[in-house]
C-alpha positions as CSV (number, residue, x, y, z in Angstrom):
1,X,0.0,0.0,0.0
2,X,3.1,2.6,0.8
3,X,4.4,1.8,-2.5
4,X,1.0,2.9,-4.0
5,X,1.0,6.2,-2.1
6,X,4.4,7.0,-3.1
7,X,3.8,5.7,-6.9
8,X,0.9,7.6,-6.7
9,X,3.5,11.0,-5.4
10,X,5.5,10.8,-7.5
11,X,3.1,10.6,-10.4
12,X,1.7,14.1,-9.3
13,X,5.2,16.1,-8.9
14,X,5.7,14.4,-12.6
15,X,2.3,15.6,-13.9
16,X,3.1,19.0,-12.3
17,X,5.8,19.7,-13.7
18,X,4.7,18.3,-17.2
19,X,1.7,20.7,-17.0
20,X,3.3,23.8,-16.1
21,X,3.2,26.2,-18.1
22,X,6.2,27.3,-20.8
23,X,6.3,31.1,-20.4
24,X,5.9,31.5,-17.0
25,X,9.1,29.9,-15.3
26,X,12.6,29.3,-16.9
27,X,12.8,25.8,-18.4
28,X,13.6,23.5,-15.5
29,X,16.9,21.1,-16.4
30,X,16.7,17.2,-16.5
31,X,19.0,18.0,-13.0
32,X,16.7,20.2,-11.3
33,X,13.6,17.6,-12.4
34,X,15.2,14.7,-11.0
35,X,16.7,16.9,-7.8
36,X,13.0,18.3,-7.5
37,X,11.4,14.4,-7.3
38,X,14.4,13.1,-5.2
39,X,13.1,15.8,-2.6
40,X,9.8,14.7,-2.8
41,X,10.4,11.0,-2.5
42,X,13.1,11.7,1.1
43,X,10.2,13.9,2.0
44,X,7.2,11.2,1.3
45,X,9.6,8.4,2.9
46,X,10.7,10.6,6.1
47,X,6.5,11.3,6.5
48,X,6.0,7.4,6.7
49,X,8.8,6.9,10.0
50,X,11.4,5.6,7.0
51,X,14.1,8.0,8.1
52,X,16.9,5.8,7.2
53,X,15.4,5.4,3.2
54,X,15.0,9.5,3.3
55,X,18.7,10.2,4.2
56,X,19.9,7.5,1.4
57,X,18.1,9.7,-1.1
58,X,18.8,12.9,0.2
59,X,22.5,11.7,0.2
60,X,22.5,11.1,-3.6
61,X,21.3,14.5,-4.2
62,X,23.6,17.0,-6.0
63,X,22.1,20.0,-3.9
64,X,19.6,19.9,-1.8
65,X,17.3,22.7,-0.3
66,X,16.7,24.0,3.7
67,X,13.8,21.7,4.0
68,X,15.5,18.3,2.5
69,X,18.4,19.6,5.2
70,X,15.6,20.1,8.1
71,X,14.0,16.2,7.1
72,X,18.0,15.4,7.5
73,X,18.3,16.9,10.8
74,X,14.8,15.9,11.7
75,X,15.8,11.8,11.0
76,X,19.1,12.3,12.7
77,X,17.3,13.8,16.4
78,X,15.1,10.8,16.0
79,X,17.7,8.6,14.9
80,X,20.1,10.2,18.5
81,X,22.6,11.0,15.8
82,X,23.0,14.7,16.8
83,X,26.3,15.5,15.7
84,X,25.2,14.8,11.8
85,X,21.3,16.6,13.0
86,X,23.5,19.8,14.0
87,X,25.3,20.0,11.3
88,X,21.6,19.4,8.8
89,X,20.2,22.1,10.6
90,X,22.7,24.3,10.8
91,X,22.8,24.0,6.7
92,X,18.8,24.7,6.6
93,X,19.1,27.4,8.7
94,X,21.7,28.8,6.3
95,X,19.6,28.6,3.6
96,X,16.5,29.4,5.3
97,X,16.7,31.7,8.2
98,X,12.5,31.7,8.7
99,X,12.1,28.1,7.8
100,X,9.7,27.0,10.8
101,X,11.1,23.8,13.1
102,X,15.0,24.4,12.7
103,X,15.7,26.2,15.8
104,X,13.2,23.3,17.9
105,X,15.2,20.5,16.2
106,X,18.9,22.4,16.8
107,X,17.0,22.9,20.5
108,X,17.0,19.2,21.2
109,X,20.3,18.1,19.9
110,X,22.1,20.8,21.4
111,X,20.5,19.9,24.3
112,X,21.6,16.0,23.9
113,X,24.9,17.3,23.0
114,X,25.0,19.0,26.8
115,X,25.9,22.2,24.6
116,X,23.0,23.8,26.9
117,X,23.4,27.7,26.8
118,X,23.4,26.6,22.8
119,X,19.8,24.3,23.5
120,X,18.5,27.5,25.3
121,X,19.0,30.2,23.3
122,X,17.8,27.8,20.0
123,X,14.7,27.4,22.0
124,X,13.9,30.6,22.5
125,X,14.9,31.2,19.3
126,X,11.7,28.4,18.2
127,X,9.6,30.1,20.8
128,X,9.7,33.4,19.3
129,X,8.8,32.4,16.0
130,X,5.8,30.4,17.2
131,X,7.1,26.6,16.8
132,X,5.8,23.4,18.5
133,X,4.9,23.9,22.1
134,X,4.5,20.5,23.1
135,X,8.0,19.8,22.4
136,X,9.5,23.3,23.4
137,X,7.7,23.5,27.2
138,X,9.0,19.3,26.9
139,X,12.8,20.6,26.2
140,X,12.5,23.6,28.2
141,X,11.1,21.3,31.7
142,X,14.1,19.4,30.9
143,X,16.4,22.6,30.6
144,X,15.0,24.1,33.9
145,X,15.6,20.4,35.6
146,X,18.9,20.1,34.7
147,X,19.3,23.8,36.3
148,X,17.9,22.9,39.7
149,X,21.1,22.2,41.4
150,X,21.0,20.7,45.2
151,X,22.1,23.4,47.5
């Protein structure tokens, strides 16, 4: 059935960009095609909890975006991997400054990393621009825990 959903993905991004029309965007290269449905297929495979698939597509990328880069970093938290999630973030964040979830993510492997003043000011950082509560109050607790030293 997964294989019919992403058949079924892949299909649209083609028929998009098949449809599209001529005058209103420069021609898109056989590169930035393939690129374009490489994205979508880490993106569809990181969705369905196959983190490990996404990062072996994203890896065969020639470029990839801020949000490929944030579904990297994303895997890599899940995956406890947070050297390789810092440095995916830290790429997104690059080429996206605004792009929502990569200050939560850096947030928690920073914090995993016991880089802590880092974890705090990433999360505050997600805070002001309106990301995830659940998981910042979650990551915060854990920061003001850790700061609660015995007298």
């Amino acid at each position: 059935m997964n294989r019919f959903f992403e058949g079924l993905t892949i299909a649209c991004v083609l028929l998009v960009l098949i449809a599209r029309p001529a005058q209103a965007e420069p021609a898109m290269t056989t590169a930035d095609e393939r690129a374009a449905l490489q994205s979508v297929r880490a993106s569809h495979l990181a969705s369905t909890g196959r983190c490990a698939e996404a990062i072996q597509v994203a890896n065969t990328m020639s470029s990839r975006d801020a949000k490929t880069e944030l579904m990297i970093g994303k895997c890599a938290v899940s995956a406890q991997d947070y050297g390789r999630a810092i440095t995916a973030l830290n790429r997104a964040a690059i080429l996206d400054p605004t792009l929502p979830g990569v200050n939560l993510y850096r947030g928690m492997a920073l914090y995993h990393l016991n880089d802590l003043d880092g974890a705090r000011s990433a999360l505050a950082n997600a805070r002001t621009s309106g990301e995830e509560a659940a998981l910042l109050d979650f990551y915060n607790g854990l920061l003001l825990l850790r700061d609660d030293r015995p007298r």
